[in-house]
Structures are given as C-alpha cells and as structure tokens.
N, C-alpha and C positions, 0 to 999 in steps of 0.2 A: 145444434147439439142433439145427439140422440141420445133418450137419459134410459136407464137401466132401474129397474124398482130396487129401492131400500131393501136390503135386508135385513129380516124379525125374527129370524130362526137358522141353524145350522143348515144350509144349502148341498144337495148332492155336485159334486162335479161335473156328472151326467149327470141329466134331470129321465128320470124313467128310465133308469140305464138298461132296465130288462127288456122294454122295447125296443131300444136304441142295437142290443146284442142281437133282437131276431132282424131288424133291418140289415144288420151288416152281415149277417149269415147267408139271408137271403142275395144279399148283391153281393155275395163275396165268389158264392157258385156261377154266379153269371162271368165274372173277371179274375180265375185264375190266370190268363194268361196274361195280362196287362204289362208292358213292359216294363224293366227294372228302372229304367231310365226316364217314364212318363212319371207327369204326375196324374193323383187319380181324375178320373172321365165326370162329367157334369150329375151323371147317375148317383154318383158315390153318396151313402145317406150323411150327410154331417152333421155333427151333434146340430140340437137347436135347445137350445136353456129360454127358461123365460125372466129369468133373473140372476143376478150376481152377488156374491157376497162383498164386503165390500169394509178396509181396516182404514182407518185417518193415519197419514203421517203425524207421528208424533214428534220430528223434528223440524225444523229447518233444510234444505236442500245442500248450505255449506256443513252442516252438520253430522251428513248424514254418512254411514257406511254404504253403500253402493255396489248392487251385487249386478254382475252380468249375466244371463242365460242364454247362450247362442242354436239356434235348432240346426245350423250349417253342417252338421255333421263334421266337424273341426278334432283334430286326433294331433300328434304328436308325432313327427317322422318315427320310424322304427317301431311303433308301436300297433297292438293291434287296429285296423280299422273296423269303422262301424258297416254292419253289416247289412250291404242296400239290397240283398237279394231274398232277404226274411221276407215273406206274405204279409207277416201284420205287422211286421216294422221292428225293427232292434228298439230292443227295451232298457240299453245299458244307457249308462252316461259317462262320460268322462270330466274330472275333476284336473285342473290345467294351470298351473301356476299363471298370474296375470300378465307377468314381469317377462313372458317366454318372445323369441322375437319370433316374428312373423314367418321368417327363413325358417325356421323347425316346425310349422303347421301344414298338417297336410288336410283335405276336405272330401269327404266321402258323399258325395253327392248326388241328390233322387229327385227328383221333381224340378230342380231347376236349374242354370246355365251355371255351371261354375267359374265360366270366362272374369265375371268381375272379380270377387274374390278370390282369385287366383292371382290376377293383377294387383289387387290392392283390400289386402284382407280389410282393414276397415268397413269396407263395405257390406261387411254382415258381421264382422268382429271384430268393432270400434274401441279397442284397447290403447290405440295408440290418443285417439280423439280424450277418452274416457282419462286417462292418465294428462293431456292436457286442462281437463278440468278441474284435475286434483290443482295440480299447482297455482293453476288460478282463483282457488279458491271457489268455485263453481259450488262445485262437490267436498261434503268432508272428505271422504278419500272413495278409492274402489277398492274394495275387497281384495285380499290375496290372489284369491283363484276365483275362475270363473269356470259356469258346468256347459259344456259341450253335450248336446245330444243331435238323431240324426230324427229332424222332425216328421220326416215321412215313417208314418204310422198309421196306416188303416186303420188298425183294433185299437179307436182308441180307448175303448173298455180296459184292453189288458193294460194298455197305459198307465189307466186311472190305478187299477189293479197295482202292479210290477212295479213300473217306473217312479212314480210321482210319489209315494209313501216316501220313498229314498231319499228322492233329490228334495222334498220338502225337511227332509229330517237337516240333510248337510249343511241345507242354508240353516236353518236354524243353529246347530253349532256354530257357526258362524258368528252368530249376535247380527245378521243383517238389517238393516233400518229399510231398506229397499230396495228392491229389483229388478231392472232394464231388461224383456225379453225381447229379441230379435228375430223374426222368423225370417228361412229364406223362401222359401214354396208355398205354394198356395197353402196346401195341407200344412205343411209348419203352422199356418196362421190358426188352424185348429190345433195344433198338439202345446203351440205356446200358450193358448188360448186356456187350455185345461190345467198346464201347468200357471198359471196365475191365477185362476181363481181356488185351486188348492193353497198356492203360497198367501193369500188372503186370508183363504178360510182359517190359517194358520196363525194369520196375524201379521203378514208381511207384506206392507202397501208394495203395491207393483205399477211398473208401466210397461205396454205392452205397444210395440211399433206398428203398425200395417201401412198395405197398400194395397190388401181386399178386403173393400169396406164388407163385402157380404156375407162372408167367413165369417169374422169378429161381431157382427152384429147378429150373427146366427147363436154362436158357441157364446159370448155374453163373456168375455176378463170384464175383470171389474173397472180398471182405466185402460183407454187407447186410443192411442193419437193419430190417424189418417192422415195420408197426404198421396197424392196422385206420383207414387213414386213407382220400379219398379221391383219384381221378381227377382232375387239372387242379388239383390242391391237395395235391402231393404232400410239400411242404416243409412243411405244417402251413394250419390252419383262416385262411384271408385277414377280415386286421384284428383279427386275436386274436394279436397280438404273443407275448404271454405263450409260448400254444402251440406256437406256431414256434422258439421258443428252446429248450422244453423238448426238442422232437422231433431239432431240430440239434445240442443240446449231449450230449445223450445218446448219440446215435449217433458226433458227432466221437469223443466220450471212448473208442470202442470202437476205434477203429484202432492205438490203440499195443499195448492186451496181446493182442489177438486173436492167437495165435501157428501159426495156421492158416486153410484158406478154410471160410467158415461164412457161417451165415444166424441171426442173433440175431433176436430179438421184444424190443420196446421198450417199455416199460412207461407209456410217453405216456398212451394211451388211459384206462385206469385214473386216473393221475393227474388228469388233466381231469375224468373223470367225477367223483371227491372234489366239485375245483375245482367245479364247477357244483351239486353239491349241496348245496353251503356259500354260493350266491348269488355266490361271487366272479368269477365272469364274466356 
C-alpha cells in the first residue's frame, strides 16, 4: 500500500497552485496544436500534491447513499454535448437522472477509445452494476442522479476555479454519504483525482478507480483503488458483467475501514486471470 500523510489542516486542491498555473502556461504554448482526439503528451505538467485530505465514512457501506461521478463525458441524446474542442477543457457538468437507460446516452469523448463504452456503458458508467448492488443489499442505495463531466482538462486550475466549487456544492444537496469517481483517460485520472479530494475536503468520503497508478499517486484523492485494468474501461472489462462487479465491489468494500488517504491494489486481475483459466469466461 502506498499511504498518503494524515491530514492537520485545510489542504489546497492544487498544492502551489501559482506554480502549477506558470507550468501549464509555459507547456501550454508549446502544444496548441495537440489533437482534439489525443490525450495529453508525456510533457504535460500534472498536478503533484504531497498529501491528501482525508473524511471517515461514517456509515456502513449497506447504509450508505452512494453517489457516482463519471469523467466519460456522458450527455443525454438530444442534448447539448460536452465540448472536446475547448484548449483547457469544458468546465460544465451534467446532472443525469440514475434510472436513464443506457439507449439515450451519448459519450463525447478526448483522450480515450470510446469503442468499450459504447458497447456496454457500464464500462465507465456502472449504473446498471451499481443499481444491482442496491438490491442486494451491497449498497444503501445510489443516489438519484449521477454528474457527468468530460474529464479531459488541461487547466486544471480553472477546474479547481469553475467546475469543482459546483459539482462539490450538488453533491452536498444531495445528503451524499459517498462517492464512486470513474475516470476514462489518463488525464480523467487527474481531473477525478481533484474532484475527490475537493468532495473530501468537503466532507464526502470518496473512492476513486484507476489504472494509472502514476497519475493518482501524483495528484494524491484521498482513496483509490488500482488494478492493472484498461483506458476507456476503467469500471471493468465491457460485457463481462461478472468483472465489473468484482472490480466495484471490492473497491466499494475499501471505503469504510480505510482509516487513512491510501492507494490500495485490487486483487481483480488475478481473480479473473484463475476465472479464465478455468474456461469460466
């Protein structure tokens, strides 16, 4: 386990965020042209925190209200999409009823293959997964609605700025007891990264997904669960049901004892690998 220091005191989102804004200035003249469609080049400065804030579940995990954050850039057919041609990244969010089916989502998508999710949204917007755990009792419930944003965001200053005040404000109306961020892109893995330790600083235990351990352990959420999964299929392997539960249920279960900011490794992969060499999938 990789542990993260205690938090003693009110933590910035960005740690030195004035330095962090002339780094991105400076690399930002170098790559205007970058294409809409990459995600950003190995150069790109990404936050680096040296610690995390960090809130205790104060429930139980069957107890809990359960919020989902998707960075998939996930929108509603007919409605406006997120806009992947912004320089520092669309700053909106979308608020999405939970209950919506899969058939009326559309996915605006920057930095990563949108082939899974397109197949079988689950794979970055585990609503269907998430909604079996209500009724198994897993989970007290999930939340009404879940926030869609589109996580490719260079600036993520203006993020901290613009976006994040927002979407920390919505959960909180809410009453949420905790919340599941998703990234799909590498850079998601930074923008969810900043949106959890906001909803912390707030008071909102979180669990945060990956499968770049180097992102997350750069940008510092307070909890996150690794597993050698991939890109644009960060919730688990799209139309292998099975996988997706294991990868979500295992990670849920980590938010109650965790009594500190950490990066666990999830023993999914492994599992599966048995699974497949037993013919069961």
């Amino acid at each position: 386990m990789t542990k993260f220091r205690r938090n003693a005191a009110k933590l910035e989102i960005i740690e030195n965020i004035d330095e962090w804004r002339k780094r991105y200035a400076d690399w930002s003249k170098d790559h205007a042209g970058v294409s809409e469609h990459d995600d950003v080049p190995d150069s790109y400065p990404f936050v680096k925190n040296r610690r995390a804030p960090f809130s205790p579940a104060r429930r139980a995990l069957p107890m809990l209200n359960l919020a989902l954050i998707s960075s998939a850039g996930g929108y509603i057919d007919g409605t406006a999409p997120f806009d992947i041609s912004a320089p520092g990244g669309d700053f909106s969010f979308r608020e999405i009823p939970a209950q919506i089916e899969s058939a009326d989502l559309r996915f605006a998508a920057r930095g990563y293959d949108p082939a899974a999710v397109e197949s079988d949204s689950n794979s970055l917007l585990p609503l269907g997964r998430l909604f079996e755990f209500e009724s198994n009792g897993i989970i007290g419930q999930l939340n009404p609605v879940f926030w869609s944003c589109c996580g490719y965001v260079p600036d993520a200053a203006g993020m901290v700025d613009e976006m994040i005040p927002r979407l920390v404000e919505r959960v909180r109306r809410y009453e949420v007891q905790a919340a599941l961020l998703v990234p799909a892109s590498r850079l998601c893995h930074q923008s969810v990264s900043l949106i959890a330790r906001a909803l912390e600083e707030a008071g909102t235990p979180t669990m945060t997904l990956a499968v770049d351990r180097e992102v997350v352990t750069s940008v510092r959420p307070p909890r996150a669960a690794f597993y050698d999964g991939k890109l644009g299929a960060v919730a688990g392997v799209p139309n292998w049901p099975e996988h997706q539960r294991r990868v979500l249920d295992e990670a849920l279960r980590l938010i109650e004892p965790m009594d500190q900011p950490g990066l666990l490794k999830l023993a999914v992969e492994l599992e599966s690998q048995v699974e497949e060499a037993r013919g069961e999938r």
